[in-house]
Backbone of each chain as nested JSON, in Angstrom:
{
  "chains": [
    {"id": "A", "residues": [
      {"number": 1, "name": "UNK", "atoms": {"N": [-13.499, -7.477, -9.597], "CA": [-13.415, -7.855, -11.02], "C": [-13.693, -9.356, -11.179]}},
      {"number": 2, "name": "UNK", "atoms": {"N": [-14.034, -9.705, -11.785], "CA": [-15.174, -11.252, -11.839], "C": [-13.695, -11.722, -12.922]}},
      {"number": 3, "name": "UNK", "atoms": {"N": [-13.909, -13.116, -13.203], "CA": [-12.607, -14.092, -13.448], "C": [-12.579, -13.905, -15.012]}},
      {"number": 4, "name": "UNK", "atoms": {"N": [-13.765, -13.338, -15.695], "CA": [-14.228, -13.318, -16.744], "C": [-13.351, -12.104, -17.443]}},
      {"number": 5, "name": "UNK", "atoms": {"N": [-12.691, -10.997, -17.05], "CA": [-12.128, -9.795, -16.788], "C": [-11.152, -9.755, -16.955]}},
      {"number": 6, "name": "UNK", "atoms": {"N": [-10.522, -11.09, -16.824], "CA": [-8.91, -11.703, -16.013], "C": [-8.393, -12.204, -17.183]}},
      {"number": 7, "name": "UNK", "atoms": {"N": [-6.762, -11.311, -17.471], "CA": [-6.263, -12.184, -18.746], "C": [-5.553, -12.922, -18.287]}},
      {"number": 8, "name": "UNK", "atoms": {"N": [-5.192, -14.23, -18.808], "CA": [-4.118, -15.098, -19.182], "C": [-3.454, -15.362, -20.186]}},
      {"number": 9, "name": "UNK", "atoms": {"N": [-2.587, -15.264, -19.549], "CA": [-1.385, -14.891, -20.462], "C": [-0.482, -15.949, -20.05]}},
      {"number": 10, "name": "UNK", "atoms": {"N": [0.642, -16.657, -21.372], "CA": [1.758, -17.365, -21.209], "C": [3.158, -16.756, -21.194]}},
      {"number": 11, "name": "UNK", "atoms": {"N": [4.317, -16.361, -20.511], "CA": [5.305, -15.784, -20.4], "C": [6.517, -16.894, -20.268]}},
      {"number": 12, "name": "UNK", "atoms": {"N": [7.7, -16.695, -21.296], "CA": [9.188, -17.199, -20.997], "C": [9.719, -16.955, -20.184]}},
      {"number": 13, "name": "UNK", "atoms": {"N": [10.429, -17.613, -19.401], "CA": [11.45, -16.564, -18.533], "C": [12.261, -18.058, -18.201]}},
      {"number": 14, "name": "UNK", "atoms": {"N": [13.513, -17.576, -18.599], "CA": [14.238, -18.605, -18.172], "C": [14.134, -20.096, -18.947]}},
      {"number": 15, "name": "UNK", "atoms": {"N": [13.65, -19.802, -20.559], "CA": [13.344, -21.289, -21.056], "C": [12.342, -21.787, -20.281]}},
      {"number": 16, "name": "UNK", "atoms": {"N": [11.186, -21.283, -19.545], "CA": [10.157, -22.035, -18.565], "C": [9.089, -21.167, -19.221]}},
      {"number": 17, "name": "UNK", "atoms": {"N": [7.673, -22.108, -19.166], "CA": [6.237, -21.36, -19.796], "C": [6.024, -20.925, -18.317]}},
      {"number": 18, "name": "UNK", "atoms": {"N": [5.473, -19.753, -18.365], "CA": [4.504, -19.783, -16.837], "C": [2.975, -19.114, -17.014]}},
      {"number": 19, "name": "UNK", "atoms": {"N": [2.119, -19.791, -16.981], "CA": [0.857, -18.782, -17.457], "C": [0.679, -17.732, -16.127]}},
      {"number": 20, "name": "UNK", "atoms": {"N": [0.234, -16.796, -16.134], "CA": [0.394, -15.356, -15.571], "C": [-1.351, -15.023, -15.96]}},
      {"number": 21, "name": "UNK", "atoms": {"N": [-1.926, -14.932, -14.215], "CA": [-3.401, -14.796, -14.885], "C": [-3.882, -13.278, -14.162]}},
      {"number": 22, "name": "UNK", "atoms": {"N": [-4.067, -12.42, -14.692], "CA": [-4.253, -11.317, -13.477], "C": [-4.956, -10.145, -14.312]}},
      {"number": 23, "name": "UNK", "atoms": {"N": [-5.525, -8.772, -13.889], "CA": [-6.08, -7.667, -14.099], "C": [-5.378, -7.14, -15.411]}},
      {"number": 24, "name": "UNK", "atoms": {"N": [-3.805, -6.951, -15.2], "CA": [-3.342, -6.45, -16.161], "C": [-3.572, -6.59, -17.645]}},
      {"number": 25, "name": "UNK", "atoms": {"N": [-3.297, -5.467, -18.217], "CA": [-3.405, -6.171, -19.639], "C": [-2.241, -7.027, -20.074]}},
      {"number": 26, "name": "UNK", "atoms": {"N": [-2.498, -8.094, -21.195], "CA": [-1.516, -8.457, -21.981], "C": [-0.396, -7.811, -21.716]}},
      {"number": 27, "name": "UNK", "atoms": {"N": [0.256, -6.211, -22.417], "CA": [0.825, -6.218, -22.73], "C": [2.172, -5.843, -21.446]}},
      {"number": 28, "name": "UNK", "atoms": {"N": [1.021, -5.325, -20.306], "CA": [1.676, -4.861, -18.845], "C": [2.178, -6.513, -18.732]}},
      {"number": 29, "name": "UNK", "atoms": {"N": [1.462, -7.507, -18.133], "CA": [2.147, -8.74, -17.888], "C": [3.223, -9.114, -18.673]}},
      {"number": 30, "name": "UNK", "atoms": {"N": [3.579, -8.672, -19.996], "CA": [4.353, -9.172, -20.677], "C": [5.674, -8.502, -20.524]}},
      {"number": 31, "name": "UNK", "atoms": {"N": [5.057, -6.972, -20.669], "CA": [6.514, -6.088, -19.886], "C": [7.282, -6.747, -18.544]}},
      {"number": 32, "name": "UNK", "atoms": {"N": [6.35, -7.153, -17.929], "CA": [6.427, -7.437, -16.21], "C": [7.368, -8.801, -16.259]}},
      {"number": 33, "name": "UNK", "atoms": {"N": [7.35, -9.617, -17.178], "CA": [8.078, -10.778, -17.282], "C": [9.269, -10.85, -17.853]}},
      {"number": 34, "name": "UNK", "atoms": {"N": [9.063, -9.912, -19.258], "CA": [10.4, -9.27, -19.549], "C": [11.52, -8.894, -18.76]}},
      {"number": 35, "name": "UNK", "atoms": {"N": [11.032, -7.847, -17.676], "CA": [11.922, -6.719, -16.88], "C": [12.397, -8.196, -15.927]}},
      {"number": 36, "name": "UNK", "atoms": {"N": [11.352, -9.068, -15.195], "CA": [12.201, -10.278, -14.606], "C": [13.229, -11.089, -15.078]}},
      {"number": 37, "name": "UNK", "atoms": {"N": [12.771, -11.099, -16.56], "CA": [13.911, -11.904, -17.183], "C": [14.812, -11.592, -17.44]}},
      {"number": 38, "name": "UNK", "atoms": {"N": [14.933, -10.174, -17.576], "CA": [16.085, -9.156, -17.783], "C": [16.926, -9.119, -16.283]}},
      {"number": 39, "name": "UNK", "atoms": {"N": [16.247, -8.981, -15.097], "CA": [17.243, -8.978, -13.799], "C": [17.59, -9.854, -13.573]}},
      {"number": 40, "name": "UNK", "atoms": {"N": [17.133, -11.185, -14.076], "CA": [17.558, -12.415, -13.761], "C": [18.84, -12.605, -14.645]}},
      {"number": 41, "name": "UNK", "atoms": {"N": [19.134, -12.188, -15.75], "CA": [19.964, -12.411, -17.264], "C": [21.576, -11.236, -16.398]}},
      {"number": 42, "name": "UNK", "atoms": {"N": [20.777, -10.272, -15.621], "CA": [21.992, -9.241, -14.9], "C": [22.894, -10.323, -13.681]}},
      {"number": 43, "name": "UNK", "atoms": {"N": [21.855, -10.644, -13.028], "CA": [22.413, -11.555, -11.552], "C": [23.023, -12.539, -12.562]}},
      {"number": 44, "name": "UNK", "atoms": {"N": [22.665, -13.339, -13.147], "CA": [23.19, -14.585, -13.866], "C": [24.663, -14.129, -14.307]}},
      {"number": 45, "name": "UNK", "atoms": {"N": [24.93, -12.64, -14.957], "CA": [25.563, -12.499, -15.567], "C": [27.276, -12.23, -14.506]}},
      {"number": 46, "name": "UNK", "atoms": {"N": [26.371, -11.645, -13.203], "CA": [27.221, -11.351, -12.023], "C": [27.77, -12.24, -11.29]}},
      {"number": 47, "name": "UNK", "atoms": {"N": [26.774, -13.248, -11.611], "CA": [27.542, -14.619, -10.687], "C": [27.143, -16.318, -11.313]}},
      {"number": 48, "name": "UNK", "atoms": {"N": [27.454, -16.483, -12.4], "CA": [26.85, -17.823, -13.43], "C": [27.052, -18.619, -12.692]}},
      {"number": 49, "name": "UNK", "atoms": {"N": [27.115, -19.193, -11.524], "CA": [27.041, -20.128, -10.657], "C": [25.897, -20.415, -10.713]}},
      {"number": 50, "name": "UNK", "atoms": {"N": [24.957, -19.579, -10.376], "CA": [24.121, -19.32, -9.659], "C": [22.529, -20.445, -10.68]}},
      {"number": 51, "name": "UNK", "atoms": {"N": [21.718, -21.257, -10.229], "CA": [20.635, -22.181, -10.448], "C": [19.415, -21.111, -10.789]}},
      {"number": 52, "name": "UNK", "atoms": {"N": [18.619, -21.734, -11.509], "CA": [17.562, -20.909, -11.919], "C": [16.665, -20.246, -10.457]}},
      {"number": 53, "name": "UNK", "atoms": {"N": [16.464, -21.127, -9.618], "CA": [15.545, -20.95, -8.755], "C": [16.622, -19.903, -7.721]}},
      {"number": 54, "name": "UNK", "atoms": {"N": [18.061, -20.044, -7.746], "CA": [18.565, -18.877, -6.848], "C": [18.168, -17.769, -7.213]}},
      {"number": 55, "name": "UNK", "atoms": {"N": [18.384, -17.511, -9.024], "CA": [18.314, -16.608, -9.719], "C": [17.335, -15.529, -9.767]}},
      {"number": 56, "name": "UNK", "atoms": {"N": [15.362, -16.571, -9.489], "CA": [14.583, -15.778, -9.423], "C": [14.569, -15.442, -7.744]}},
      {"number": 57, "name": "UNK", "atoms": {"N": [14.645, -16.224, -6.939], "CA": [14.906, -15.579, -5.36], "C": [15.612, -14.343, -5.02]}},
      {"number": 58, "name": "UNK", "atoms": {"N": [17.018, -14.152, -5.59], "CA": [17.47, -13.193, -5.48], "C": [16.608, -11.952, -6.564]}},
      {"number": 59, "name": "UNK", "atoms": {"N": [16.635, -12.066, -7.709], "CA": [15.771, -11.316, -8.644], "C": [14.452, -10.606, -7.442]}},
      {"number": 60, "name": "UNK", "atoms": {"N": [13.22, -11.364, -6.971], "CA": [12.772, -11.263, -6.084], "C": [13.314, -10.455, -4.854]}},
      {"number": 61, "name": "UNK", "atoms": {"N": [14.397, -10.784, -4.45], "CA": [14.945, -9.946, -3.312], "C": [15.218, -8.7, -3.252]}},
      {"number": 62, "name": "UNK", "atoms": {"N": [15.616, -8.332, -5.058], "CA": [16.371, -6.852, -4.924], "C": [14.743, -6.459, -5.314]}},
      {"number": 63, "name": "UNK", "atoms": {"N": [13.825, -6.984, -6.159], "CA": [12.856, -6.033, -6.555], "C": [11.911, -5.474, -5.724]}},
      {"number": 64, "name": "UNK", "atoms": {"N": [12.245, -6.821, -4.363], "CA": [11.437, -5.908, -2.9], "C": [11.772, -5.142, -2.26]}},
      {"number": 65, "name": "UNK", "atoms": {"N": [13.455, -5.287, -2.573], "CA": [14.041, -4.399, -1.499], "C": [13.769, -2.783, -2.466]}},
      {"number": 66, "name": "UNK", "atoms": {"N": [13.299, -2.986, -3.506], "CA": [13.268, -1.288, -4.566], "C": [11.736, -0.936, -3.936]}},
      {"number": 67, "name": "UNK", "atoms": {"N": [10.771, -2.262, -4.25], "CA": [9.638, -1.878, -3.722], "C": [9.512, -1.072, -2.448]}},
      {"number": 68, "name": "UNK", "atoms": {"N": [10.395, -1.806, -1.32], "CA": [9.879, -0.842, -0.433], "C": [10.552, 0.757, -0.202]}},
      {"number": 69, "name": "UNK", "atoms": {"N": [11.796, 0.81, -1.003], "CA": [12.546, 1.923, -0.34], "C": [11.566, 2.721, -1.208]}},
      {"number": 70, "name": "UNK", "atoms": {"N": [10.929, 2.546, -2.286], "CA": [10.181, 3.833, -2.937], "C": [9.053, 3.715, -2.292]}},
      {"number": 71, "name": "UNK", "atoms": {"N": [8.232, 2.898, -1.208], "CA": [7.073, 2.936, -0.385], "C": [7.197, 4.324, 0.091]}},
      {"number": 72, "name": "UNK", "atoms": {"N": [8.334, 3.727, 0.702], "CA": [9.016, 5.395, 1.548], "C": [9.453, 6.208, 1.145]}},
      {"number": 73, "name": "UNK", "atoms": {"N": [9.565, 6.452, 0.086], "CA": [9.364, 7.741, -0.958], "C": [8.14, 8.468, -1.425]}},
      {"number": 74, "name": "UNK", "atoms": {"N": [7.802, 6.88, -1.451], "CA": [5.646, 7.78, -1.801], "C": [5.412, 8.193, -0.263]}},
      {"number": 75, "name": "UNK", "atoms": {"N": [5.233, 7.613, 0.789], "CA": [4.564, 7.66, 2.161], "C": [5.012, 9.373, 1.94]}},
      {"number": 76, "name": "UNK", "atoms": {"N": [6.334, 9.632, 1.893], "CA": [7.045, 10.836, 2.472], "C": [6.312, 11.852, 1.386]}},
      {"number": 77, "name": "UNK", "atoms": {"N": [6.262, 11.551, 0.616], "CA": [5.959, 12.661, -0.713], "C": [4.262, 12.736, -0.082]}},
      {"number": 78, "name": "UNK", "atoms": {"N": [3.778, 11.961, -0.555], "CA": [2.127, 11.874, 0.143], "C": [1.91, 12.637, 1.639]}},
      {"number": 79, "name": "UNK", "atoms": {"N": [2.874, 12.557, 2.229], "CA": [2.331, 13.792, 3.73], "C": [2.883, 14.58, 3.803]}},
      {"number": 80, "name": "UNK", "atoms": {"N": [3.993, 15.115, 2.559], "CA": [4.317, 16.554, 2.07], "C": [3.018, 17.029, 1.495]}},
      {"number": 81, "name": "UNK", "atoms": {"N": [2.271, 16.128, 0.726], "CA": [1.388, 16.795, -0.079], "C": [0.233, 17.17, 0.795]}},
      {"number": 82, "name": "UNK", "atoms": {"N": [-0.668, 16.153, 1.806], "CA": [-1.391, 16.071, 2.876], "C": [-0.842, 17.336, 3.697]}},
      {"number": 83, "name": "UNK", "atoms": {"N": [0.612, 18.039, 3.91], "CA": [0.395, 18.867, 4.219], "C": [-0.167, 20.189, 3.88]}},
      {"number": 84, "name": "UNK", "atoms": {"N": [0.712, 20.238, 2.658], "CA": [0.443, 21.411, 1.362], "C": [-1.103, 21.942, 1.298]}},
      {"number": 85, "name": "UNK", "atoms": {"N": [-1.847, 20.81, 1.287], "CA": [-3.387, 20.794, 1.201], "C": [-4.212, 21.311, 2.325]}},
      {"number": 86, "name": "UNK", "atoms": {"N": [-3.762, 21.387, 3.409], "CA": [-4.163, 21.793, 4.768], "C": [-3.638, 23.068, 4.81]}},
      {"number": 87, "name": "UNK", "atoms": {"N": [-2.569, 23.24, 4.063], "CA": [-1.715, 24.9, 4.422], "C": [-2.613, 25.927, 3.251]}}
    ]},
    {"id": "B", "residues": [
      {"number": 1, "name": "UNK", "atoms": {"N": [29.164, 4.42, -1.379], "CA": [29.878, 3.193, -0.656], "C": [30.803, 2.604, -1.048]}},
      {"number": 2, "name": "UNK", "atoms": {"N": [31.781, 2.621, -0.058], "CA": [32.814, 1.516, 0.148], "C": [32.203, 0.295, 0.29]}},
      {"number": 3, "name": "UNK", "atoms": {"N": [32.874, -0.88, -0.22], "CA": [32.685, -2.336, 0.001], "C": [32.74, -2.532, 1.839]}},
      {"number": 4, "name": "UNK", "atoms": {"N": [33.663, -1.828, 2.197], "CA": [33.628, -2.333, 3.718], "C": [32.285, -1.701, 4.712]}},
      {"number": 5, "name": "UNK", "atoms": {"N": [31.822, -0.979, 3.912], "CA": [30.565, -0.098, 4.433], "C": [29.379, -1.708, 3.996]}},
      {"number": 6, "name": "UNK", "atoms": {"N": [29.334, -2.036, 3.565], "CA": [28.616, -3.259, 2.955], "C": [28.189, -4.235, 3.723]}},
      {"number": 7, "name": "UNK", "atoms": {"N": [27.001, -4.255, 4.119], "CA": [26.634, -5.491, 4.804], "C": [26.079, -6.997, 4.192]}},
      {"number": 8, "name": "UNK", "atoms": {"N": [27.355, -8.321, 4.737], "CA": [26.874, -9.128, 4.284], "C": [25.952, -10.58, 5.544]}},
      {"number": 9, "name": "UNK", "atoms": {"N": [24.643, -10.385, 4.777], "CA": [23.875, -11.219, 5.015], "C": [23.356, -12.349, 4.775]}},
      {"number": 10, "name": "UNK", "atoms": {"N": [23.483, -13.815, 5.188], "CA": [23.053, -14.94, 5.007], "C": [21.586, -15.072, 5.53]}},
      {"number": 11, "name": "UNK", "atoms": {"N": [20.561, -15.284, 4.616], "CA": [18.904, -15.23, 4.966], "C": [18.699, -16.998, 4.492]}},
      {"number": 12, "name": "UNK", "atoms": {"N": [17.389, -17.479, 4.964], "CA": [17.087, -18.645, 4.385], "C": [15.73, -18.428, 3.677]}},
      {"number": 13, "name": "UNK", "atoms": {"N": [15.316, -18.791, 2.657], "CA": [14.419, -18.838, 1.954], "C": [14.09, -19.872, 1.142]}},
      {"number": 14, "name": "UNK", "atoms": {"N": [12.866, -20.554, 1.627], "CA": [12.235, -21.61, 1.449], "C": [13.677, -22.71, 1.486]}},
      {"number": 15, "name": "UNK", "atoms": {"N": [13.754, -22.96, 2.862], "CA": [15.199, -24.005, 2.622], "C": [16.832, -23.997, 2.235]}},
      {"number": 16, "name": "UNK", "atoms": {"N": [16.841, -22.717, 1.468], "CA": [18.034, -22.602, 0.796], "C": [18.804, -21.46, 1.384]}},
      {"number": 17, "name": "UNK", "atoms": {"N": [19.829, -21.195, 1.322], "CA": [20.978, -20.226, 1.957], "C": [20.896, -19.225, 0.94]}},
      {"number": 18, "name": "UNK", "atoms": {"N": [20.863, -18.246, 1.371], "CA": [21.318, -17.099, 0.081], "C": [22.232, -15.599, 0.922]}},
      {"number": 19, "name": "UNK", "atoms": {"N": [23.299, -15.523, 0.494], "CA": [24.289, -14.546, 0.64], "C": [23.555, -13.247, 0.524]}},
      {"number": 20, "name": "UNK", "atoms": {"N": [23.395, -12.229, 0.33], "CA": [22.776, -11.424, 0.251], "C": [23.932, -9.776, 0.376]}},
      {"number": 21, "name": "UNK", "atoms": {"N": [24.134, -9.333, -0.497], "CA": [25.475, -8.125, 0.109], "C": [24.624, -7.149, 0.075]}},
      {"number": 22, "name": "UNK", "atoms": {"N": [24.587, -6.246, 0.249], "CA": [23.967, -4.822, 0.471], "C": [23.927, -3.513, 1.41]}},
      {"number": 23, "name": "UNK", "atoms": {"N": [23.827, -2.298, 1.022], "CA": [24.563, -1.04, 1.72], "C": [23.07, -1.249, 2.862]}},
      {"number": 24, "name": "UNK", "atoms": {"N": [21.944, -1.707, 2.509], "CA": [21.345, -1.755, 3.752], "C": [21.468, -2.451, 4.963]}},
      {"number": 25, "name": "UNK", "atoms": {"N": [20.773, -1.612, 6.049], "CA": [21.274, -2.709, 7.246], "C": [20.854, -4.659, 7.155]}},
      {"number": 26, "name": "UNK", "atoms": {"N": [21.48, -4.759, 8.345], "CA": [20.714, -6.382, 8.434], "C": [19.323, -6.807, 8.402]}},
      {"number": 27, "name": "UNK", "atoms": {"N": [18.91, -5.538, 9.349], "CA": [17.524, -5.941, 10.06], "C": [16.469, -5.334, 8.899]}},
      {"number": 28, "name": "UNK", "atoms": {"N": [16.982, -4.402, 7.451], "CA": [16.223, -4.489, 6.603], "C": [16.552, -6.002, 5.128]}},
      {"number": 29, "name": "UNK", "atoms": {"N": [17.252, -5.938, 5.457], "CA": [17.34, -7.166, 4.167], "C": [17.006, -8.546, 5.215]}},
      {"number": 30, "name": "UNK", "atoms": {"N": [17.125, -8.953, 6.339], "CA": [15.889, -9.668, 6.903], "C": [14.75, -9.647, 6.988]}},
      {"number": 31, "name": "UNK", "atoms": {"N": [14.493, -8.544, 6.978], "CA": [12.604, -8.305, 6.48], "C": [12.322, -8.842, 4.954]}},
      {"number": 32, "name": "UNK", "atoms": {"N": [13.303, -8.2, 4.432], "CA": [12.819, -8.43, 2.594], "C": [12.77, -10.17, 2.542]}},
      {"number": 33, "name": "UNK", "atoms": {"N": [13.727, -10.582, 3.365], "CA": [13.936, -12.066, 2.368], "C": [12.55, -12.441, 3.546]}},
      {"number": 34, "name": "UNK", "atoms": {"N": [11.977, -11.757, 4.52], "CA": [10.95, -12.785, 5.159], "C": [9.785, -12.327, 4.404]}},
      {"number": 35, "name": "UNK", "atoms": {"N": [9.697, -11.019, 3.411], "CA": [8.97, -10.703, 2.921], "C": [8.763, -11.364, 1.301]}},
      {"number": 36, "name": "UNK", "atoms": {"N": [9.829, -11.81, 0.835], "CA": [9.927, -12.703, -0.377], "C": [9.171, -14.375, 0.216]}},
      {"number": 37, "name": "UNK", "atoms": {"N": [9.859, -14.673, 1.246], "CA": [9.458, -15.71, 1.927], "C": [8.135, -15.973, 1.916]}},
      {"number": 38, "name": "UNK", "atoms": {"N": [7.148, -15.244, 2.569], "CA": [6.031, -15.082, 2.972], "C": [5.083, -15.437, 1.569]}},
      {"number": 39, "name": "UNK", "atoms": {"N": [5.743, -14.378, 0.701], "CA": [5.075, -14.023, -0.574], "C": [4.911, -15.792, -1.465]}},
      {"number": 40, "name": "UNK", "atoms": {"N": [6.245, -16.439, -1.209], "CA": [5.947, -17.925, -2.157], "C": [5.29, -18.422, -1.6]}},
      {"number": 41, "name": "UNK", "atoms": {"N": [5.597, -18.525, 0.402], "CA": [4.358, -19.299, 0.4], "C": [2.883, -19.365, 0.359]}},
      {"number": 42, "name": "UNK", "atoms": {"N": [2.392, -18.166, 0.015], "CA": [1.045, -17.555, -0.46], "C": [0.89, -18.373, -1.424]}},
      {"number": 43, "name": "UNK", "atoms": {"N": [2.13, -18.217, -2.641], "CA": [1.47, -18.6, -3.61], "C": [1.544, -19.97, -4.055]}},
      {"number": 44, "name": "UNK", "atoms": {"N": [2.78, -21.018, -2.504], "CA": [2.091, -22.188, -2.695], "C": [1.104, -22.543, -2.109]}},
      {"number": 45, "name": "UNK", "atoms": {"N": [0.552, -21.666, -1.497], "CA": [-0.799, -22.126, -0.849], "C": [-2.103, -22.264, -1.651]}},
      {"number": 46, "name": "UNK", "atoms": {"N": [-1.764, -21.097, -2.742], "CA": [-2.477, -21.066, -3.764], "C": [-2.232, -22.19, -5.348]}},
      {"number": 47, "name": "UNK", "atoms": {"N": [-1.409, -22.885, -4.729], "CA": [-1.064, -23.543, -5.999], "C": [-0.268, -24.592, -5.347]}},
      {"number": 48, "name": "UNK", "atoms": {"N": [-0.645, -25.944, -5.004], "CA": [0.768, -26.69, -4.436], "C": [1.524, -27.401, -5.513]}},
      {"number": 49, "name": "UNK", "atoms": {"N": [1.316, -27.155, -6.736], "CA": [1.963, -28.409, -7.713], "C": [3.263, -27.64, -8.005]}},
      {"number": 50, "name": "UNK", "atoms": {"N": [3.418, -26.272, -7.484], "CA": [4.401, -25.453, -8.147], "C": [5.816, -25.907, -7.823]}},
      {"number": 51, "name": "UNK", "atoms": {"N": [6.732, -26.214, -8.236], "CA": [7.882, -26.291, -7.829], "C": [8.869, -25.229, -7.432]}},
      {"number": 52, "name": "UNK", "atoms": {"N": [10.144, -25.199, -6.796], "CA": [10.904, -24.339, -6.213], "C": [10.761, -22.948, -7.228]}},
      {"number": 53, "name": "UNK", "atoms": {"N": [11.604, -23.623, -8.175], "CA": [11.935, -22.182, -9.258], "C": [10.586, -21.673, -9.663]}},
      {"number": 54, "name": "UNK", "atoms": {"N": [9.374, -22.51, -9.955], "CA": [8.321, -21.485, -10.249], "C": [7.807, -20.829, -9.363]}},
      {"number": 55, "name": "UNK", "atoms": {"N": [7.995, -21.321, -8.075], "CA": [7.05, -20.545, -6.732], "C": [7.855, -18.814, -7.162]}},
      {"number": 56, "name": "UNK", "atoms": {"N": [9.24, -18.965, -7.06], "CA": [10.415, -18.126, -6.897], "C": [10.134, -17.165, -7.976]}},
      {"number": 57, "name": "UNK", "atoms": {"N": [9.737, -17.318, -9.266], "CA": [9.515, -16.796, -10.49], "C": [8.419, -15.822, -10.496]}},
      {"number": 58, "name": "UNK", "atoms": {"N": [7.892, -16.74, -9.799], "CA": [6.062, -16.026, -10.068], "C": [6.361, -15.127, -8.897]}},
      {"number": 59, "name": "UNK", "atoms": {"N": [6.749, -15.308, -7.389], "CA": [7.082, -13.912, -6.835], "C": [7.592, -12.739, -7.23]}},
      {"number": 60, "name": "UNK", "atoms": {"N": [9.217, -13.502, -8.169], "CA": [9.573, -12.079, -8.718], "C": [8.271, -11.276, -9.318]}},
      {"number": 61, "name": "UNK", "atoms": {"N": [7.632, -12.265, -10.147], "CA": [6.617, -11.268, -11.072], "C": [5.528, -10.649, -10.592]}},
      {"number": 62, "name": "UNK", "atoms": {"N": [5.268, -11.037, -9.089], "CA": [4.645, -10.283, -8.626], "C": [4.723, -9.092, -8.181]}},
      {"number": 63, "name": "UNK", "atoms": {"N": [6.168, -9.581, -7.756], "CA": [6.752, -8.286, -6.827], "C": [7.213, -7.304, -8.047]}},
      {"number": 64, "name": "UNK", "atoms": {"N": [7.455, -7.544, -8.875], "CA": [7.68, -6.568, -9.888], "C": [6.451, -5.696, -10.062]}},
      {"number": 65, "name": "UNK", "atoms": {"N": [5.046, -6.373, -10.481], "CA": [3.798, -5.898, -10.61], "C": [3.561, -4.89, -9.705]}},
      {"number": 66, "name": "UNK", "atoms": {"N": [3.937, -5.25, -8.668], "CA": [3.691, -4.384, -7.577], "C": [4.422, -3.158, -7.448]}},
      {"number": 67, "name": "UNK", "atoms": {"N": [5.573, -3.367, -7.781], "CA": [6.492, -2.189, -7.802], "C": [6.504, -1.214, -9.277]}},
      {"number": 68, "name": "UNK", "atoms": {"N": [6.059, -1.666, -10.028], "CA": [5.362, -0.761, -11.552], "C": [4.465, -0.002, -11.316]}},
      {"number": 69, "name": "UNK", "atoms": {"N": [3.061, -0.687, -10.064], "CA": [2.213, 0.141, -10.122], "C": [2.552, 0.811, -9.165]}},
      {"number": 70, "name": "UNK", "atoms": {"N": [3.202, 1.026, -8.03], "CA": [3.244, 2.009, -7.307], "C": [4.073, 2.879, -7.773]}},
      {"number": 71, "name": "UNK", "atoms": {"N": [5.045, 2.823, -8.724], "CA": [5.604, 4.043, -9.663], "C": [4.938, 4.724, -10.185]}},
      {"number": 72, "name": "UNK", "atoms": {"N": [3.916, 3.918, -11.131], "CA": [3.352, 4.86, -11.409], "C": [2.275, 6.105, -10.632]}},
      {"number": 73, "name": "UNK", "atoms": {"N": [1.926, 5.163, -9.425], "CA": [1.337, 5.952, -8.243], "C": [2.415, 7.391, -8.025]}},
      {"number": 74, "name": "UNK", "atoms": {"N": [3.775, 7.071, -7.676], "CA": [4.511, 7.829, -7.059], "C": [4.615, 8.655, -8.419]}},
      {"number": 75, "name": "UNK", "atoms": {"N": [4.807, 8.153, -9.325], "CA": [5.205, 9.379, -10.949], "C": [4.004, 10.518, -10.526]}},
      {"number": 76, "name": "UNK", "atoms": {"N": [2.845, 9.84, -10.85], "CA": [1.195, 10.531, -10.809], "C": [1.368, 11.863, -9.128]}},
      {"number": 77, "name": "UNK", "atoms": {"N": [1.652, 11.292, -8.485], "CA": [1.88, 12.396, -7.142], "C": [2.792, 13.162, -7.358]}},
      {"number": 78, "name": "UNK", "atoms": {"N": [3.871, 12.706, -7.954], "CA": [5.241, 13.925, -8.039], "C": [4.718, 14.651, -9.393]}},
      {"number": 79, "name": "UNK", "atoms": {"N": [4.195, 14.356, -10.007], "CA": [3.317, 15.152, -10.555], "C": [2.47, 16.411, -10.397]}},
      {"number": 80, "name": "UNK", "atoms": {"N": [1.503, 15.503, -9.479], "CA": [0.471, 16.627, -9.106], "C": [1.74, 17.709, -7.97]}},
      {"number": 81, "name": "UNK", "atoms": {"N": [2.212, 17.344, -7.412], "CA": [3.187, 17.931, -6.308], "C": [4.135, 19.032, -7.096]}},
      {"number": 82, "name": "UNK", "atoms": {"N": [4.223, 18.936, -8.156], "CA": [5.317, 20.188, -9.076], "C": [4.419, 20.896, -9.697]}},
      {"number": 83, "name": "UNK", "atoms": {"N": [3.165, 20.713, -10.196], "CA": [1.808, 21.316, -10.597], "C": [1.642, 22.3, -9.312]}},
      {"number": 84, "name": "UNK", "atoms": {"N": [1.614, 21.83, -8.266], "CA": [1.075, 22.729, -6.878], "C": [2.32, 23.636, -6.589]}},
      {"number": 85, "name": "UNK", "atoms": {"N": [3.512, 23.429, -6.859], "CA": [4.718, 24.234, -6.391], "C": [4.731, 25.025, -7.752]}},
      {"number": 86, "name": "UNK", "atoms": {"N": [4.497, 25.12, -8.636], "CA": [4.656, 26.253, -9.436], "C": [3.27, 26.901, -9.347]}},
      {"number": 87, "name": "UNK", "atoms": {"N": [2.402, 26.737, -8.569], "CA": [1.011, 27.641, -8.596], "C": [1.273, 28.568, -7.459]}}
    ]}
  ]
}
């Protein structure tokens, strides 16, 4: 996809601008910043100690740790299906 | 889970200490934070003016991105996969 293709977009999160330049549309990036600002607003809420930059690290931490356990939900589902297809 | 079932983990990421509690083992929430790790410094490689909290921000939002679209990957298969079990 050529750069020409590519939206940019400006997103809040945390009282901070961040421009956000990527494939998605508008309105996916905007969801996508939302749902961060929203886990960040949960952790904040769990432990207000906590500095902006802990806030998105941890935010970051749990959303990889979701990323991968559903990897391994697709992998597993995907060579149920890879089997199905052979049977 | 019980709380005492709970593993707590101290990871470092980009410099800083972060506590980390979780029903997963050690040796997976050490991957994640080397996998959050990895991920900022990509994107200060791609960007050095960024500071702590934005490197941290823009991962979450990546890692979020990432984990939307493979839902919807995994929705789209469990899909086709209940289509094939009722045929």
């Amino acid at each position: 996809m050529s750069d020409s293709e590519k939206n940019k977009i400006t997103v809040e999160i945390h009282k901070r601008k961040y421009t956000v330049v990527g494939e998605e549309s508008p309105e996916q990036i905007k969801m996508v910043a939302s749902l961060v600002d929203q886990k960040m607003d949960e952790i904040q809420y769990a432990k207000s100690s906590l500095d902006t930059t802990q806030l998105a690290v941890l935010t970051a931490l749990n959303t990889m740790n979701d990323y991968l356990k559903l990897k391994q939900d697709y992998d597993a589902l995907l060579q149920k299906e890879r089997k199905e297809d052979r049977n």
